[in-house]
Structures are given as C-alpha cells and as structure tokens.
N, CA, C and O of each residue as an XYZ file, in Angstrom:
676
protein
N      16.614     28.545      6.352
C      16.544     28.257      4.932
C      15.243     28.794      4.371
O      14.458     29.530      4.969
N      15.117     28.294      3.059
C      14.118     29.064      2.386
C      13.258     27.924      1.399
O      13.798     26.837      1.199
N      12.081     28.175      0.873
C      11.620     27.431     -0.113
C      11.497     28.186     -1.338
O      10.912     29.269     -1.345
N      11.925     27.767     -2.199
C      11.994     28.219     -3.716
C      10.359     27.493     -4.470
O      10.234     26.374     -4.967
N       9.526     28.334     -4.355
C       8.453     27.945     -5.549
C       8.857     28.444     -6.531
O       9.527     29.475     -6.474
N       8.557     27.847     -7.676
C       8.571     28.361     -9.070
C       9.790     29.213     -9.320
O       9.593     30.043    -10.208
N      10.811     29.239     -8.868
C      12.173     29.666     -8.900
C      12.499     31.109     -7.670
O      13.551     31.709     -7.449
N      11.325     31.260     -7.159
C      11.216     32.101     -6.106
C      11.421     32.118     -4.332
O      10.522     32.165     -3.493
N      12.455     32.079     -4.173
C      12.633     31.841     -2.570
C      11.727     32.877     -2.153
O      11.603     34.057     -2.482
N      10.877     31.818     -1.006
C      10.303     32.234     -0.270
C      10.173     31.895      1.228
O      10.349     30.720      1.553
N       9.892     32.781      2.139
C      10.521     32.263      3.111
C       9.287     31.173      3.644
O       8.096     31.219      3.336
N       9.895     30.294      4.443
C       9.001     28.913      5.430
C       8.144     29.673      6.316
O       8.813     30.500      6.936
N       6.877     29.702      6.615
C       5.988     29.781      7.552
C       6.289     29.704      8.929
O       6.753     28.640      9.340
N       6.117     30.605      9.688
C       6.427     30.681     11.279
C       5.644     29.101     11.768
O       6.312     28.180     12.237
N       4.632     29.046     11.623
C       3.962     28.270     11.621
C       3.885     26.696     11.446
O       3.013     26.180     10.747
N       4.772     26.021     12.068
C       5.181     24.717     11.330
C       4.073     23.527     10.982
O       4.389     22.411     10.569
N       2.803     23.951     11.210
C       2.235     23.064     11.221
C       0.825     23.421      9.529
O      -0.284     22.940      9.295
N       1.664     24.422      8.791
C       0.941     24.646      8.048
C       1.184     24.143      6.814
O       2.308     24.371      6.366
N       0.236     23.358      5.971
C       0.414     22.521      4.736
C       1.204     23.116      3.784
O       1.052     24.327      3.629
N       2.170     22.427      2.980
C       2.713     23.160      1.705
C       1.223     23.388      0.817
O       1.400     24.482      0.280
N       0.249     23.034      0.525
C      -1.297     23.521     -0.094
C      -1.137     24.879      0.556
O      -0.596     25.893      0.116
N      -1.813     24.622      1.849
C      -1.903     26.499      2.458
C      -1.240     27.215      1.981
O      -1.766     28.080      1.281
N       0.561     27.192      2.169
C       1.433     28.051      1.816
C       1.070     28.230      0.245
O       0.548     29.343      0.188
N       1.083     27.930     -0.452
C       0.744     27.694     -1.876
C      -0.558     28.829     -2.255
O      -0.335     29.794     -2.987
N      -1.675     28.617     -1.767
C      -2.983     28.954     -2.052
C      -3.017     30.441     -0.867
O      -2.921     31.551     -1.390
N      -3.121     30.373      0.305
C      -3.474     30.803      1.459
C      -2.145     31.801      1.421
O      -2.514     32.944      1.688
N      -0.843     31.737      1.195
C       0.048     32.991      1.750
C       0.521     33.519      0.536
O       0.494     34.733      0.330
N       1.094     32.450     -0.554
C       1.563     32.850     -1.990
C       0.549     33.176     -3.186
O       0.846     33.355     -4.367
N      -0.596     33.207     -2.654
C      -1.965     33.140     -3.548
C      -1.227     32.854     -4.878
O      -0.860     33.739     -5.650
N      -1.005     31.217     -5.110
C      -1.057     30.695     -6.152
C      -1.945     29.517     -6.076
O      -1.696     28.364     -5.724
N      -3.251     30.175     -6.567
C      -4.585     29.117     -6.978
C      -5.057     28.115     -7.657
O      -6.142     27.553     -7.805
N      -3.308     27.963     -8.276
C      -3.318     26.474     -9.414
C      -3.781     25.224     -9.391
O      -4.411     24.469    -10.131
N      -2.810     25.213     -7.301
C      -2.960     24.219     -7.194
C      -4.006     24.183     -6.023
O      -4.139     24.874     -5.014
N      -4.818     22.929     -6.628
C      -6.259     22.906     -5.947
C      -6.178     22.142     -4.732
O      -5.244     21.459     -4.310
N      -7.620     22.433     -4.104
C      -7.892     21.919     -2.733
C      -9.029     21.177     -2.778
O     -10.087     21.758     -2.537
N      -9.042     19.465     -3.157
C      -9.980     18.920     -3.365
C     -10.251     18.442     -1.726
O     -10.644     19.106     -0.767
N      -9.919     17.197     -1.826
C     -10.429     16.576     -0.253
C      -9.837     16.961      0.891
O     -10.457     16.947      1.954
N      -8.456     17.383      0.790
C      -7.774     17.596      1.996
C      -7.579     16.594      2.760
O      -7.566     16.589      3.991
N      -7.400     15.581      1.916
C      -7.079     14.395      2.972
C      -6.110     13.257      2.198
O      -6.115     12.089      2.586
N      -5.307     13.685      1.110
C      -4.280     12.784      0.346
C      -5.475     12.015     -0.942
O      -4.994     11.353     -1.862
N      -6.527     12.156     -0.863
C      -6.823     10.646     -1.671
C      -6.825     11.380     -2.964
O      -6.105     10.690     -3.687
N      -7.306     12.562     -3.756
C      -7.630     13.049     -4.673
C      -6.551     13.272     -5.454
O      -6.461     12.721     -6.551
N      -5.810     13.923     -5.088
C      -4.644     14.403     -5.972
C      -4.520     15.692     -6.564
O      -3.440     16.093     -6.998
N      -5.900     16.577     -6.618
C      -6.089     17.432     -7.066
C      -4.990     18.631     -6.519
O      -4.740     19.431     -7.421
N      -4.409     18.871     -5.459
C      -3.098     19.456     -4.950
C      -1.632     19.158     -5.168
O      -0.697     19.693     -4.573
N      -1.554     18.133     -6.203
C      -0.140     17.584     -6.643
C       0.430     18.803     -7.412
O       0.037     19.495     -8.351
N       1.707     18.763     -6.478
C       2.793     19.750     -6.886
C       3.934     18.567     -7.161
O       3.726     17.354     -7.213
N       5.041     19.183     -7.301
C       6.287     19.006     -7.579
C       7.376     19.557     -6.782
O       7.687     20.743     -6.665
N       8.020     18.327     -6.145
C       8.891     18.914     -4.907
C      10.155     17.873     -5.447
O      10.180     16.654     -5.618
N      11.251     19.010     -5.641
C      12.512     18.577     -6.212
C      11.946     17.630     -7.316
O      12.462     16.516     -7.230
N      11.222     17.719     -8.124
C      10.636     16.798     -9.116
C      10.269     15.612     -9.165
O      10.431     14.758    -10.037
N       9.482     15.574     -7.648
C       8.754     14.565     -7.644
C       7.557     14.678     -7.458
O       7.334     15.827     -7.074
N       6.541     14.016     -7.535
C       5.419     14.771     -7.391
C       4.904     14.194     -5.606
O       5.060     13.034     -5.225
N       4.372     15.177     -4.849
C       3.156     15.223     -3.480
C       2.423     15.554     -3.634
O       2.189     16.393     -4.503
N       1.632     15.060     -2.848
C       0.372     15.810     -1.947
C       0.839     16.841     -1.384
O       1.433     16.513     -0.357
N       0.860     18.288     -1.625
C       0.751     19.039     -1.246
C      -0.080     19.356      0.323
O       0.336     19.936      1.326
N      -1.143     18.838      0.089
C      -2.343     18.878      1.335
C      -1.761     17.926      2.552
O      -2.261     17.869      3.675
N      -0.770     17.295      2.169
C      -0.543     16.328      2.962
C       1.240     16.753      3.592
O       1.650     16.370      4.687
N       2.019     17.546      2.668
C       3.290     17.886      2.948
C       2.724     19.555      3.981
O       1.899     20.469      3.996
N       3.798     19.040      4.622
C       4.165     20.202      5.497
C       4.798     21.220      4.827
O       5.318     20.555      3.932
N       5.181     22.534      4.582
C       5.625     23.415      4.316
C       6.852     23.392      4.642
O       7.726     23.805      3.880
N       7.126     22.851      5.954
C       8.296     22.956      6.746
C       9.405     21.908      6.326
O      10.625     22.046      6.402
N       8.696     20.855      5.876
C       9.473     19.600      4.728
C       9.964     19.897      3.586
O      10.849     19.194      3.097
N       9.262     21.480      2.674
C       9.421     21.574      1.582
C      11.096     22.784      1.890
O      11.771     23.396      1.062
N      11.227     22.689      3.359
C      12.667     23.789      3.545
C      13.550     23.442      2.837
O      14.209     22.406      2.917
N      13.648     24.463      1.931
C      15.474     23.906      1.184
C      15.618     23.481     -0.236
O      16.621     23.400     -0.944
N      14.081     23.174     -0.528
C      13.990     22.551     -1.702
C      13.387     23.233     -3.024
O      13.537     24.455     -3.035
N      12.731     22.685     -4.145
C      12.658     23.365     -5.111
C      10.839     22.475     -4.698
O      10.605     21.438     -4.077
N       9.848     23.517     -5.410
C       8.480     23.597     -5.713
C       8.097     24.128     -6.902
O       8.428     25.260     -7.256
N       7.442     23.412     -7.526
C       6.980     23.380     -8.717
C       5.650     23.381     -9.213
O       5.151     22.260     -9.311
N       4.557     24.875     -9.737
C       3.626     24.271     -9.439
C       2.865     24.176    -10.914
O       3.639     23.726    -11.760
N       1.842     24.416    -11.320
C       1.287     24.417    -12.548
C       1.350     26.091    -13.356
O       1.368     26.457    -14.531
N       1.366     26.667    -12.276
C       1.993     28.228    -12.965
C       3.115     28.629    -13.490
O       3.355     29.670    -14.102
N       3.925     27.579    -13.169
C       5.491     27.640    -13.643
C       5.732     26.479    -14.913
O       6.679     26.531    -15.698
N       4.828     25.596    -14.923
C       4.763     24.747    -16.212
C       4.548     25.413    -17.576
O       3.466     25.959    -17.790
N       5.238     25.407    -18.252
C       5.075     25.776    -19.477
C       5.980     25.361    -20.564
O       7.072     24.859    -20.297
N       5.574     25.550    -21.808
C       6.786     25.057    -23.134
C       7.650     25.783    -23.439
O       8.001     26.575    -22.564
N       8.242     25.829    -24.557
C       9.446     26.373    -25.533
C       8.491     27.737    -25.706
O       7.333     27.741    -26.125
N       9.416     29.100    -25.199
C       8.605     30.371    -25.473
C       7.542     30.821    -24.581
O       7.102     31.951    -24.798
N       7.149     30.288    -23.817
C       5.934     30.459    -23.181
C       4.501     29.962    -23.315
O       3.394     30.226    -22.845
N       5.037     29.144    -24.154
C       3.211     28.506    -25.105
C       2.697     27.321    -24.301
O       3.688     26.823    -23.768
N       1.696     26.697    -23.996
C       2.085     25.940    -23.242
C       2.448     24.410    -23.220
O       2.455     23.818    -24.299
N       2.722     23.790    -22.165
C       3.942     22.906    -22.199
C       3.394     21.685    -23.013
O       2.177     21.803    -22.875
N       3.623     20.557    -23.800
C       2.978     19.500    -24.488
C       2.191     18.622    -23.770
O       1.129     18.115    -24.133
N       2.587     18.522    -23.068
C       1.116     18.102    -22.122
C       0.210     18.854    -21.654
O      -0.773     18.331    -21.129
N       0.301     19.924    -21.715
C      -1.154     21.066    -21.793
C      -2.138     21.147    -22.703
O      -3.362     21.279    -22.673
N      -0.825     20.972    -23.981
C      -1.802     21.164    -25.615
C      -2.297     19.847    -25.723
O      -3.213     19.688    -26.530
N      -1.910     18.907    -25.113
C      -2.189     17.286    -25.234
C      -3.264     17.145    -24.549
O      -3.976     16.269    -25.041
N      -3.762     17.692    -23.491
C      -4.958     17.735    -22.679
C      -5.875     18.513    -23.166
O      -7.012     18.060    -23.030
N      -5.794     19.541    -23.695
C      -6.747     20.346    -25.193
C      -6.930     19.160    -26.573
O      -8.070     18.705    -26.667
N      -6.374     18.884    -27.136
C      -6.350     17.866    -27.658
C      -7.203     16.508    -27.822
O      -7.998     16.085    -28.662
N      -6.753     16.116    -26.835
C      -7.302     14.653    -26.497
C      -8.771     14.431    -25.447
O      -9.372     13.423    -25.076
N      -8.954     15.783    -25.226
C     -10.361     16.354    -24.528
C      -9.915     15.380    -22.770
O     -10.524     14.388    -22.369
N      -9.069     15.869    -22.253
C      -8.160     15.645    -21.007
C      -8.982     16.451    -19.625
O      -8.875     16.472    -18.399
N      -9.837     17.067    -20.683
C     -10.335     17.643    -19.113
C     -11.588     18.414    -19.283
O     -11.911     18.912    -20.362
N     -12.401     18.516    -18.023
C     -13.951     19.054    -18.724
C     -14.248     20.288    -17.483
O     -14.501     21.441    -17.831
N     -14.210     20.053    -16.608
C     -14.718     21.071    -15.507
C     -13.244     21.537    -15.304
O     -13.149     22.755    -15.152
N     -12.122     20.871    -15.268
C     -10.461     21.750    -15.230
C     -10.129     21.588    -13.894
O      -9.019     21.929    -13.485
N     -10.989     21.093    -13.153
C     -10.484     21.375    -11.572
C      -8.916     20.524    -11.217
O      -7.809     20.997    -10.957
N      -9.443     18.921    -11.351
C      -8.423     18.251    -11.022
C      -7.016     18.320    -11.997
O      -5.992     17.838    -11.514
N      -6.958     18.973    -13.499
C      -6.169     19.275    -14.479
C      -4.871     19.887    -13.593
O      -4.023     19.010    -13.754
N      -4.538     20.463    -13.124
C      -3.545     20.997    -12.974
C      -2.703     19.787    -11.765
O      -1.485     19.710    -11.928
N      -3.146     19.134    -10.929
C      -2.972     17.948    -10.225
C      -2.673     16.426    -11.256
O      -2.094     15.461    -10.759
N      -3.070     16.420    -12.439
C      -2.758     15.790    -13.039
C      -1.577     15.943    -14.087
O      -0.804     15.146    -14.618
N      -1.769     17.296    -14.152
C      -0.675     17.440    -15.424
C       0.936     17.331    -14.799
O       1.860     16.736    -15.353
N       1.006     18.076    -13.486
C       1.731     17.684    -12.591
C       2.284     16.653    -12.133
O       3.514     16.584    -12.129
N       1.659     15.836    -11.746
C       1.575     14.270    -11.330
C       2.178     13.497    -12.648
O       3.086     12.681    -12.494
N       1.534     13.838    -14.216
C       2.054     12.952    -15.379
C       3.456     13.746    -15.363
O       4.499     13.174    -15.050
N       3.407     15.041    -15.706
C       5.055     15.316    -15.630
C       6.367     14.339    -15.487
O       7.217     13.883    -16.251
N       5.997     14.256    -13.793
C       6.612     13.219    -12.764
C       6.454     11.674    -13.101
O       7.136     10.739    -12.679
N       5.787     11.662    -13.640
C       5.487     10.262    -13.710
C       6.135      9.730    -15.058
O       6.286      8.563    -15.420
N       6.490     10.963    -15.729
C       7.175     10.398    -17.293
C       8.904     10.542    -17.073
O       9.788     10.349    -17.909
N       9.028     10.968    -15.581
C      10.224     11.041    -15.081
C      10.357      9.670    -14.643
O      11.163      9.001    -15.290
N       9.895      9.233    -13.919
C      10.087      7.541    -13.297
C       9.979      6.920    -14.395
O      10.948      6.173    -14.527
N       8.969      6.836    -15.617
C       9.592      5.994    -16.567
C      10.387      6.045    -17.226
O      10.398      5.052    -17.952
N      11.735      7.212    -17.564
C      12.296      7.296    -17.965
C      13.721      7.049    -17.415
O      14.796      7.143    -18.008
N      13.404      6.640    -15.864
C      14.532      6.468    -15.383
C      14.177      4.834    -14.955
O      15.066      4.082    -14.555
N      13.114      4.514    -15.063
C      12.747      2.681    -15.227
C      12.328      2.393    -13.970
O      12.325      1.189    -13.716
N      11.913      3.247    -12.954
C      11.188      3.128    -11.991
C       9.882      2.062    -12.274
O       8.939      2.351    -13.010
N      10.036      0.660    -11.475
C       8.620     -0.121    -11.943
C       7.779      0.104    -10.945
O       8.126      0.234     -9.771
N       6.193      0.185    -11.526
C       5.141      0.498    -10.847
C       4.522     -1.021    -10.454
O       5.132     -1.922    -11.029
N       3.292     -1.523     -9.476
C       2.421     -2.404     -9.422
C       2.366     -3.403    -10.521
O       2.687     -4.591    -10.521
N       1.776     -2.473    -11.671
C       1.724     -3.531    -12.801
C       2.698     -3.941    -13.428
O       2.541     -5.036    -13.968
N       4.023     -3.263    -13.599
C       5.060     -3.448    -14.129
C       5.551     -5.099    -14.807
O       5.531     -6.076    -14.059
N       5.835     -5.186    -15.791
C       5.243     -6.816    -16.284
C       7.065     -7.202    -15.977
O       7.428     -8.136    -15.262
N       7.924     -6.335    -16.633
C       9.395     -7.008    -16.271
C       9.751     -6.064    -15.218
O       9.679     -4.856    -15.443
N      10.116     -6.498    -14.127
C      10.748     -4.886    -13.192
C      12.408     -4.847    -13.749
O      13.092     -3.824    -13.710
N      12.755     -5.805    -14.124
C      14.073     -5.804    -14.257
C      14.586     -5.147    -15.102
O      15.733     -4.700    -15.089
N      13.366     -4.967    -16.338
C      13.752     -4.521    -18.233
C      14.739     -3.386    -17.946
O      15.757     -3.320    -18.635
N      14.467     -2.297    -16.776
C      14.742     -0.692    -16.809
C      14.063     -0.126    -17.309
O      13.302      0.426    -16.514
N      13.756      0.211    -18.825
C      13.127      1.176    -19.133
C      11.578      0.537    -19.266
O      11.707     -0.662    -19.512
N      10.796      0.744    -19.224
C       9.123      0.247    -19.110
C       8.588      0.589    -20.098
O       8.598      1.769    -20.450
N       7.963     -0.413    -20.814
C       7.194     -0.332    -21.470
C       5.681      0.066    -21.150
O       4.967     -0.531    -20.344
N       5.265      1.307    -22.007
C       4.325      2.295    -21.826
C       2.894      1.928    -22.596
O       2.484      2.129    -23.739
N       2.399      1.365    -21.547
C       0.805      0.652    -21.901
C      -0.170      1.363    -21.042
O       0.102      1.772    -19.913
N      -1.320      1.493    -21.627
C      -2.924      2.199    -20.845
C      -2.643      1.533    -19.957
O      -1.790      2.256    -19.444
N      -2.701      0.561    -19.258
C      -2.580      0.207    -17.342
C      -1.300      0.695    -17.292
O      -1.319      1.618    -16.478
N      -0.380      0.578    -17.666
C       1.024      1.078    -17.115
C       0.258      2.886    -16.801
O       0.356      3.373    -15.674
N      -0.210      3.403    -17.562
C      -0.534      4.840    -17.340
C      -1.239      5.148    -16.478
O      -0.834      6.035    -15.727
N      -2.651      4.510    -16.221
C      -3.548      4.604    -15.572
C      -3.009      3.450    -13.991
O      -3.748      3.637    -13.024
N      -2.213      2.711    -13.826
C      -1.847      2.958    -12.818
C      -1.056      3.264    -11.852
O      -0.962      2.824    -10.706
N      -0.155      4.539    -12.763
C       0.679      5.134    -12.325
C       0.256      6.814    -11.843
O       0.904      7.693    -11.274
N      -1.223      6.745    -12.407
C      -1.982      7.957    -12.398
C      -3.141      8.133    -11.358
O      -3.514      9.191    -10.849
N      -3.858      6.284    -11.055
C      -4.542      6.230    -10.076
C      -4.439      7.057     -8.923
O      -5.555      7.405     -8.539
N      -3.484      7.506     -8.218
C      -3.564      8.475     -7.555
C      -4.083      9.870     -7.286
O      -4.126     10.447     -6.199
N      -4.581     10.433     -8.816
C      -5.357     11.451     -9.348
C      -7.066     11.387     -9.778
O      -7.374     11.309    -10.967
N      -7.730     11.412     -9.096
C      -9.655     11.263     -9.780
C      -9.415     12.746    -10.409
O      -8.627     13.663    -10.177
N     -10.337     12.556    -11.195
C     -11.347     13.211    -11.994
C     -12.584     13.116    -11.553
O     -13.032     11.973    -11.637
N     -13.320     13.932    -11.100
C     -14.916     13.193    -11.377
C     -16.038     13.488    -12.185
O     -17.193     13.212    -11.860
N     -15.530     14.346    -13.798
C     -15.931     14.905    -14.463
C     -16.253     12.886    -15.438
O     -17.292     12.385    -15.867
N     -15.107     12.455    -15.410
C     -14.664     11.588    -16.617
C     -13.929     11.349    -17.605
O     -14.135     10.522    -18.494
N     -12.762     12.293    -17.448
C     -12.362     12.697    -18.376
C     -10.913     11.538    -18.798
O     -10.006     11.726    -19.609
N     -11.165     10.363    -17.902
C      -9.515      9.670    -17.627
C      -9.749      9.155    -18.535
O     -10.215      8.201    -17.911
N      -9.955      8.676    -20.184
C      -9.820      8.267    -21.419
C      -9.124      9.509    -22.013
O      -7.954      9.402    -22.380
N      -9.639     10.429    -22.103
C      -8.709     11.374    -22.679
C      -7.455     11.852    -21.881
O      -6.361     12.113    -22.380
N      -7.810     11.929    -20.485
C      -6.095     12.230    -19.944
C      -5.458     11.447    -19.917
O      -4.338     11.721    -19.485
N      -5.742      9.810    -20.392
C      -4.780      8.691    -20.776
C      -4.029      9.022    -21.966
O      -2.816      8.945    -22.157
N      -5.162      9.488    -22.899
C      -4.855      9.591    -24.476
C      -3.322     10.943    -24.544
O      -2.248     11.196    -25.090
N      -4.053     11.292    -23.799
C      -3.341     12.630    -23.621
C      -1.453     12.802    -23.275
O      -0.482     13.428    -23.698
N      -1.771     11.876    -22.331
C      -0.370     11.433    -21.377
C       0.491     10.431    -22.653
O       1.706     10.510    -22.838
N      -0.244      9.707    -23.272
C       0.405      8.928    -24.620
C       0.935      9.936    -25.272
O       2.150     10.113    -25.366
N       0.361     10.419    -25.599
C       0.552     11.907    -27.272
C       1.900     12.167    -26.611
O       2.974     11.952    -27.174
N       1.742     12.724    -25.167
C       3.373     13.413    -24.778
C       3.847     12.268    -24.485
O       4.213     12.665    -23.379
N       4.166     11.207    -24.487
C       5.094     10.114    -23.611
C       5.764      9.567    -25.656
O       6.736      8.883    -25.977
N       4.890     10.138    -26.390
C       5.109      9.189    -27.608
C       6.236     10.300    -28.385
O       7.212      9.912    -29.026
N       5.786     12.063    -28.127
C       6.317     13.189    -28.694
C       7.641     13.173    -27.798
O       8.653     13.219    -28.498
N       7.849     13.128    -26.628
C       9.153     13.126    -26.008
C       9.972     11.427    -26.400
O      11.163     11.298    -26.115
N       9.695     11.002    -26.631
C      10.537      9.844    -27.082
C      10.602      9.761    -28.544
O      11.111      8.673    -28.818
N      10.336     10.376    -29.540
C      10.646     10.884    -30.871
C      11.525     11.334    -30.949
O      11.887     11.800    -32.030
C-alpha cells in the first residue's frame, strides 16, 4: 500500500521504524510540519491522519499505510487564499515567532471536527448535550496539547472563536 499526503501517494519507507515527522520533513521535504521536542508533548508536528489530528513525531510512517495525511501545505481556503483559520490567526495576533502555528492550526482544524460531531472533552459540562457548547476552557482544553512559547494562546484562542463562530453562521 501507499500513503497519500496532501492527495499524493507516496510510497511507505523501507524502513519501518521511521516517524511519519521524518517521512514528512526528512524524505518528502515538507517543512511545515515542525520538529519541536520529539517526544509527543509539544504538538508542534500535528498533522492530520484521516482527519484526525497526531503526533506525527510519535506516529510511525508505517501506521500512516493506507491512509490519507494532511499537512499545513495542503490547508487552504476557497481559491487558494488562505483557509479562515489562517486569516483568523493574522487577525487575532495567533502567532509571533510562527513555529508552533502550523501544529496548531492543524490540531484546531480537528478539533472543530469533534465538536461538531459532539465529541466531549475533560471539561465538557453536559457530555450527553451532543453538540458542545464552545467556551475559552472548552478551547483551551481541547488545545492544551499544543504550547506556544512565544505567548501567543490569547490570540490563538481568539482566533479559533472567529472560525468556530464564522463556520457556524
């Protein structure tokens, strides 16, 4: 079988023991997605696998056989402009040094997918409601999984609102 990044089959690594990050950065030189700690905690490597979001640094390549990958180079809007949560992170001042940005924008993507299908998180006040009501802790700790260490998580909160408020319009 094959892995499809960004709509591109490509073939799996001889190599089974090499990260979907590596394959990503290291064979497909796509530099989007970043290489913060290399050890799951950061987030800064969150891709999109069958539309969910990983750790990249932490998935095997060999896991991603068969499936669809998604990374921040393939994100974009209506036309090519970019996607509302891009302009929402320009916007709402979402990001300052840019590193962890593409791990986040990723990660919220996904994450406006589980609330839309009523996936409850930790804080979740009714799990039962289905659809969740969308509050700053509902965001931020569905996002905790992503640092910044610029500071920028007031505006990539603000940010993640603007699109969670424009897609439900």
């Amino acid at each position: 079988m094959a892995i499809r990044v960004n709509g591109t089959e490509v073939a799996r690594p001889e190599d089974a023991r090499v990260s979907l990050l590596d394959l990503l950065r290291e064979h497909l030189h796509l530099t989007g997605t970043k290489k913060g700690c290399d050890q799951g905690a950061c987030g800064a490597c969150t891709v999109l696998l069958n539309g969910n979001r990983v750790l990249s640094c932490l998935t095997l390549a060999a896991q991603a056989d068969g499936s669809d990958v998604l990374t921040i180079e393939c994100i974009t809007g209506d036309a090519g402009d970019l996607h509302m949560l891009q302009q929402a992170f320009v916007e709402h001042d979402g990001l300052q040094c840019g590193y962890c940005t593409p791990g986040q924008i990723c990660s919220a993507i996904a994450m406006a997918e589980e609330l839309r299908r009523g996936d409850p998180s930790y804080v979740t006040l009714d799990i039962a409601a289905g659809t969740q009501v969308v509050t700053r802790a509902e965001i931020r700790e569905r996002m905790s999984g992503n640092l910044c260490r610029c500071g920028a998580h007031n505006g990539i909160v603000e940010a993640i609102e603007a699109m969670l408020a424009e897609t439900a319009a």
